[in-house]
N, C-alpha and C positions, 0 to 999 in steps of 0.2 A: 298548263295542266294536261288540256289533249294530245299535247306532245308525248307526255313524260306516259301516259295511259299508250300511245302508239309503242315505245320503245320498249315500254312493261313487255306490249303484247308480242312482241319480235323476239327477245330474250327468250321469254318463255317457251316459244315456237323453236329455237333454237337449242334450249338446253331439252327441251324432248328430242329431237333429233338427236344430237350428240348421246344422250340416254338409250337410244333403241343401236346405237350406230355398235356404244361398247358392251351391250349386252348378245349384241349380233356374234363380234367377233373375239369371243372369250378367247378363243385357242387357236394360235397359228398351226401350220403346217409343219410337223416336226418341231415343236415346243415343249408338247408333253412331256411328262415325267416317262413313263412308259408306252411308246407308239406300237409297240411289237410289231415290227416292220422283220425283224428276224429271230435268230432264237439266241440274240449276244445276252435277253437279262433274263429270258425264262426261270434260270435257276435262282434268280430271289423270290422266286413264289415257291410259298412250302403248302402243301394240303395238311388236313387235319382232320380230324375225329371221323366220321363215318365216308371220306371219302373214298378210302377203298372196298369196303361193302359195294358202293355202286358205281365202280367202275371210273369216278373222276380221273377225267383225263384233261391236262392244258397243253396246245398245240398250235405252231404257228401257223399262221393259214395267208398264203400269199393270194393276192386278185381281191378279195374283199377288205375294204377299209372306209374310214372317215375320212382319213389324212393318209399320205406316204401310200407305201406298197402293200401292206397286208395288217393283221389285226389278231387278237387271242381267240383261239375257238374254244372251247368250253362241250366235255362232252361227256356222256355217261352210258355204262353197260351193265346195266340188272335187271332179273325176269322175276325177283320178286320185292315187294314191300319195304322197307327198312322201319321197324318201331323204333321209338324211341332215336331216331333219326338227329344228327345236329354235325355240325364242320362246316368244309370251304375249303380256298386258300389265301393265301396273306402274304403280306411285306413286312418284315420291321423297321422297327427307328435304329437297328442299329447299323440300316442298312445305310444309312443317309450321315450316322455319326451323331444319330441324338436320340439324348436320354432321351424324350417320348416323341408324343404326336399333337401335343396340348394345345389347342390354339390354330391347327390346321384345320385345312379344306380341304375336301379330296371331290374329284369329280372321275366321273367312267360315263364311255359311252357304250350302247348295249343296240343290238339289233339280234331277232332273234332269226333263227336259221328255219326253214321254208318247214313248214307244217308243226311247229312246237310249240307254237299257242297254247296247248293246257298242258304243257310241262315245267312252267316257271313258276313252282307255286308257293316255294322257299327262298326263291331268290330277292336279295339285299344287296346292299354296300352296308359294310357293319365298320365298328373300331372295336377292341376289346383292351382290357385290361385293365384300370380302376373300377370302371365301369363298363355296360355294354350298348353301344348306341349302334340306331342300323338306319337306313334308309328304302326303305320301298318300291319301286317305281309304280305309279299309276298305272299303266300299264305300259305292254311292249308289242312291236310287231315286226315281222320283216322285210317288212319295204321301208323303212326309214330308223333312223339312229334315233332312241333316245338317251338325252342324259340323265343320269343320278348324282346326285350331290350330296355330299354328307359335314357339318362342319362340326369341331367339336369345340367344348370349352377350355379356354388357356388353363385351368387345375385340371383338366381333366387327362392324368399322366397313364394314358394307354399307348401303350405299347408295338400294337398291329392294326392293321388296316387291312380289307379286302374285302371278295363275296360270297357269299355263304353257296351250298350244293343248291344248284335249281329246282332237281326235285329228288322224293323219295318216293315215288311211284317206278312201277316197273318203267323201263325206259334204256333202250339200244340206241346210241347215234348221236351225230351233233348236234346242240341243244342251240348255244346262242355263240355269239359275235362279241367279245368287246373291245375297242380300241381307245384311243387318247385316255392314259390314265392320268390325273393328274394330282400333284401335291403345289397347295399353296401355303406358304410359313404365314404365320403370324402378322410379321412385319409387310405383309402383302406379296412379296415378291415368290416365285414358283421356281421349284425346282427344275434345272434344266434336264433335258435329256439325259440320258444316262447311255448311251452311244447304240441304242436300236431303231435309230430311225432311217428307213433307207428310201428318198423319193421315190413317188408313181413313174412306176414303169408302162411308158404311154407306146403303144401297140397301133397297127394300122386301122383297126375296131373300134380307137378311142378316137382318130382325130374325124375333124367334120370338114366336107366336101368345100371347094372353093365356091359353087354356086350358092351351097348351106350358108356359108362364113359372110358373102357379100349378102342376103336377106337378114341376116341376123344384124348385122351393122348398120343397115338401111332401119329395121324394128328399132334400133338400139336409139336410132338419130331419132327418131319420130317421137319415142319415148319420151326422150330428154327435152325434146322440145315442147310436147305437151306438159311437162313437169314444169318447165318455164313457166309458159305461159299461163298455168294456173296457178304457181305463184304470185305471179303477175297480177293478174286477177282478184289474186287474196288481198296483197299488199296494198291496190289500188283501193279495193273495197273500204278496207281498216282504213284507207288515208281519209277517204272522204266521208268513212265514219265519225272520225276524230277531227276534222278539219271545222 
């Protein structure tokens, strides 16, 4: 019976690790649906409703990214208000060769571009068309990527996908960052690339010194070894718990 209580306990300890391992690495490197690594898919985003009022502009932006070489900038040019304010821009399903979106996932990552903090006050991940479902983010900042996630329901026959304008406040300049778009079907499996992904172009500025490399190796070994050994530690504990 102490046995069967040890192997409970290891399982378990196992299948969270495997739990945190595939939620770590949702998205490989050049996976995504849309990496905007260049400008080969920009022309499947179409803007809409009050994006020209303020200036919506979508642009490739090389040196900034999640993954690969670059990512979508997002930006806007108005000096005054917009009432009655609403649009974005989108993808369709007819880009993909399907009647809708019913039953997808879509995920974006978002980083906002240096001082734009209270300019993201409309920004989403939305779907439209049966119905209108959006996504929010908690919030954003520019030192790190967050993601948005939107998933809809299989009846649910909408048509477009994307993110609404950031804001409707006066506002000149680049707004935010976003890269790895992603589309996931129904049946689990994501949409491949759609051919804009171009690997990080690694510059004399990116690599790390040989003295650098040899300390980080030496951390890396100590690391693993205390990771060991406090497993070690654990396992032994729970034996002689159970023993």
């Amino acid at each position: 019976m102490k046995l069967k209580k040890f192997l409970a306990a290891v399982i378990a300890a196992a299948a969270s690790i495997s739990t945190l391992a595939l939620t770590s690495f949702a998205v490989g490197d050049g996976e995504a649906a849309y990496c905007f690594d260049n400008t080969n898919r920009l022309a499947d985003w179409q803007t809409y409703g009050s994006a020209a009022d303020v200036g919506l502009a979508l642009t490739q932006k090389a040196g900034v990214s999640l993954n690969g070489d670059g990512c979508l900038m997002v930006s806007e040019s108005s000096t005054g208000e917009v009432t009655n304010g609403f649009g974005g821009a989108y993808i369709s399903s007819d880009t993909f060769s399907m009647e809708n979106f019913g039953g997808c996932t879509f995920t974006m990552n978002v980083m906002l571009c240096e001082g734009m903090e209270g300019f993201v006050d409309n920004f989403s991940l939305y779907s439209d068309g049966m119905i209108w479902l959006q996504s929010v983010p908690a919030s954003l900042n520019s030192q790190t990527w967050t993601e948005i996630s939107l998933t809809l329901p299989e009846d649910a026959a909408n048509t477009t996908v994307g993110f609404t304008i950031p804001t409707f406040q006066p506002c000149t300049g680049d707004i935010l960052y976003i890269d790895d778009f992603t589309i996931t079907l129904p049946d689990g499996t994501a949409v491949e690339n759609l051919g804009d992904y171009t690997a990080k172009t690694i510059t004399g500025e990116d690599t790390v010194s040989t003295g650098t490399n040899v300390a980080l190796t030496i951390l890396l070994v100590v690391l693993i070894l205390a990771i060991v050994g406090g497993i070690g530690l654990i396992v032994s504990a729970i034996i002689k718990k159970f023993a």
